[in-house]
Every structure is written in C-alpha cells, then in structure tokens.
N, C-alpha and C positions, 0 to 999 in steps of 0.2 A: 749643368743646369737642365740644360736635355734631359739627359737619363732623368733626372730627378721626379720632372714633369711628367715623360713616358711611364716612372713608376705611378704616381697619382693618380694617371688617367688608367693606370689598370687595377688598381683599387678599387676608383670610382666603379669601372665598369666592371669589376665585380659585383660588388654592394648591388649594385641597379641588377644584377641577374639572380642574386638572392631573394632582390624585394619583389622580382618577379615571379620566382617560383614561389615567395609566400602569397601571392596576390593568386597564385593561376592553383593552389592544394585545390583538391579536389573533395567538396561535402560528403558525408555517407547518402547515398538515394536510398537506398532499402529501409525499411520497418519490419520491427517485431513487435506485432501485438500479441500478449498473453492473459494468461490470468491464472490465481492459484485457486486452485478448487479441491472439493472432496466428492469423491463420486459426481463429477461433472460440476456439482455447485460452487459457484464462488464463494469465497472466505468473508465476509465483513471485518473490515480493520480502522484502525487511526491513520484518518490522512492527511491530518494536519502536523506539519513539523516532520515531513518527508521520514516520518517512522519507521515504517517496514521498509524494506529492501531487498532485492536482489542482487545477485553476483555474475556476470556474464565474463568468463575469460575464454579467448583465443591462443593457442595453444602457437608455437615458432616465434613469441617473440622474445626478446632478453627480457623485459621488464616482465615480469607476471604478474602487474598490479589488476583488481577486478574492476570492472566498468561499473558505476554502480548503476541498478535501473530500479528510480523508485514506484514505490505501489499505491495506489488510490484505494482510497474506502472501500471502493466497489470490490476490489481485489483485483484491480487490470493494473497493466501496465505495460510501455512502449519505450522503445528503442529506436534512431536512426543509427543503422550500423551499415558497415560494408558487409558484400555480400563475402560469405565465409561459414567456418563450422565453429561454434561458440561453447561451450559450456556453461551451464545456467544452475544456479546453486542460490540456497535462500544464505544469508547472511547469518551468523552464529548465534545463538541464542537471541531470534529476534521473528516477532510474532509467535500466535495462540494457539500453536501447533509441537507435533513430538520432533525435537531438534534432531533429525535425522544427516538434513543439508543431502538429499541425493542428488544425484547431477542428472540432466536432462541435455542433451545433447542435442542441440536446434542447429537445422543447416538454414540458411538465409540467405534468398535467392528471390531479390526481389521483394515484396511483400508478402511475409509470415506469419501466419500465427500459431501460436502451440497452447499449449496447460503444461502447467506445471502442480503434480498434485501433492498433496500434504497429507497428514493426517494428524485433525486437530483432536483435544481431548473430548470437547462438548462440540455439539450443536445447537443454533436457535432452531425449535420448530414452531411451524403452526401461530408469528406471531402475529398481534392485529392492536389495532388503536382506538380508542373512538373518544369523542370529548361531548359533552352532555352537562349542563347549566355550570360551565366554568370549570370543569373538572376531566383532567385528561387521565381517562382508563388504558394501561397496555397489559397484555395475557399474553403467554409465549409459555411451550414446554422446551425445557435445555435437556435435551438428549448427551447422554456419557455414552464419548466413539473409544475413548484412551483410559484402561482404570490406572487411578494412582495418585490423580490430583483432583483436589476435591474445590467447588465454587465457593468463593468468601462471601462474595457480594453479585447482587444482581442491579443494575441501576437503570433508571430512566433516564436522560436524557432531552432538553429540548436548547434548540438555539434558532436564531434568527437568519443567518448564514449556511450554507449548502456546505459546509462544514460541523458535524456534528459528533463528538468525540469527550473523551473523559478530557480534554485540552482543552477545546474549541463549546462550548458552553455557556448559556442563560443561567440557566438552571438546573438540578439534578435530586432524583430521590433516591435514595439507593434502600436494599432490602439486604442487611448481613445474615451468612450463613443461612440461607432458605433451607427450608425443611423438606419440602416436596419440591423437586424440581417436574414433575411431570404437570403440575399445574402453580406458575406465576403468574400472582396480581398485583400491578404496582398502580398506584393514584396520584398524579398532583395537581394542585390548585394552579388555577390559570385566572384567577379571579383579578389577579394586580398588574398581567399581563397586556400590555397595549400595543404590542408590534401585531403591525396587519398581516404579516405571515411569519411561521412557525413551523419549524422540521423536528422531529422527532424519533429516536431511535432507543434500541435496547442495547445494554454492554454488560456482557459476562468478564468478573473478573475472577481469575485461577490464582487460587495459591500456587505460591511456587515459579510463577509465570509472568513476566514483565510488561504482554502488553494484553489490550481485552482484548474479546470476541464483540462481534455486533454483528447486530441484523441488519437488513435493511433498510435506509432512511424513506422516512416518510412526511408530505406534506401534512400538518393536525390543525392549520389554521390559513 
C-alpha cells in the first residue's frame, strides 16, 4: 500500500514539474519588421484573408515546417521570433510578382528589420484621386518591370473599412484589357453613396497571376 502511494506521489509530482515547465516556456522577445519591395518601394497587396505570405525557416531543427509571416496591404510585415539566423522566402506562387522564392537570409538579434525584394511584372505609377459633384476620378500609369504577362483588367476600388481589396469591397469598376497603359482613367459614381468616410484604391489584375497589384489606399471621403 506504501509503494503504491510512493508511486502516485511521484507521478503526481511529475505532472506538477511538467505543468511547470509549461507555465515558466519562454516568449520569443525579438521582432522582425520587413517589407517586400522593388527598388526600395513597397509592393501594394490584398490584406484581407491573410493572402500573401511569407516563409521564415530555421535551419538544426527535425521538423522543417516554415513559420508563416503574413503580409499587410502595405507590404510589411512582422514576426516575434527568437533571436537566430532564419531564412525568409515568399510562399509559392503567391503574390504580383516573378515567382522566383529567393532566400533572404535575416540574423535576429533583437529588434530587426530587413527588405525582402521581388520583382513584380507591373508597377502603379503616378496614381491620384479626386471626387467632384458625386463622381470619383483615379489616373495612374502601370509601368511593365517583367515582359510576358499582359494586364486583363484594371479596377477601382472603394470600401468603407481600412481594408480595401478585390475581397474586401463597396464597390468596384473595373476597365478590361486597357489599351494604353501609360495613361488610365477610371470614374464612378458616388451619388447613392451615404457612408461618411470612404477609402479608395487601384488593383492591377495579370493574366496568368493569382493575386492583384495595388496602390496605395486613400482616404476619397
């Protein structure tokens, strides 16, 4: 009956040294802040529905599953990791860029930040907004960085939320197969519209390419 007890009490006080050491794991303290860019600039993407992605693996361990680090509109994106040397890779055919996947190689030591750059087909340049007796005007030239894929469509975009995406959407006009890209004009009516504010942005969609390009969001109301 003894032993019996002796055994139980060193179970018990097992358990209690396991629930300890899960109680005392240790948080990652460090961050990586990044962003994917082309020539220093940021990418505009869909950041609704954790879209795009990154891939962050650490090399010594059995499992070599990737960490996923997702990407905001803006094109940033963050990590708490331990500090270590990581390898950073965009996720397989995923985003408005030539699916190259090169590795970027980030040591993290503390608070980090890197670029990660790409090279997308197009670019927005030059684009601007402006709204005038109910009628929202945007202008933008789409610069071709990649030949080979050609734009299907060009769209406007507006939504009521700081989420503004071919997802996340009011409204949308889109303009197929534009014939000049060095000068787009797209218009739409805001006349039935009654939310007191208003974000607005542009989305290039690529044949051949799963997800759009965009510009900058902007307040239009």
């Amino acid at each position: 009956m003894k032993q019996a007890i002796f055994i139980i009490s060193g179970i018990i006080y097992l358990l209690l040294l396991v629930s300890c050491g899960k109680d005392n794991y240790e948080e990652p303290e460090s961050e990586l802040i990044g962003k994917i860019t082309y020539n220093g600039q940021s990418i505009g993407l869909r950041g609704s529905g954790e879209k795009v992605q990154m891939q962050l693996y650490q090399d010594g361990f059995a499992l070599r599953k990737p960490i996923p680090v997702y990407v905001s509109q803006e094109g940033t994106f963050s990590a708490k990791l331990f500090d270590g040397t990581y390898k950073l890779v965009t996720r397989d055919n995923n985003g408005p860029w030539v699916n190259k996947r090169d590795t970027v190689v980030v040591e993290v030591r503390g608070n980090t930040v890197c670029e990660y750059p790409v090279t997308p087909y197009y670019m927005i340049r030059n684009e601007a907004f402006s709204v005038s007796s109910n009628k929202l005007k945007a202008t933008c030239k789409i610069e071709e960085i990649t030949p080979g894929k050609q734009v299907s469509s060009v769209v406007l975009i507006i939504n009521k939320g700081i989420f503004v995406d071919d997802v996340s959407s009011l409204a949308k006009v889109s303009v197929s197969k534009p014939g000049n890209l060095e000068n787009i004009n797209i218009e739409m009516d805001l006349s039935t519209r009654t939310e007191p504010i208003l974000y607005g942005r542009i989305g290039v969609q690529i044949s051949g390419v799963n997800d759009y390009l965009f510009s900058k969001i902007v307040q239009i109301k």
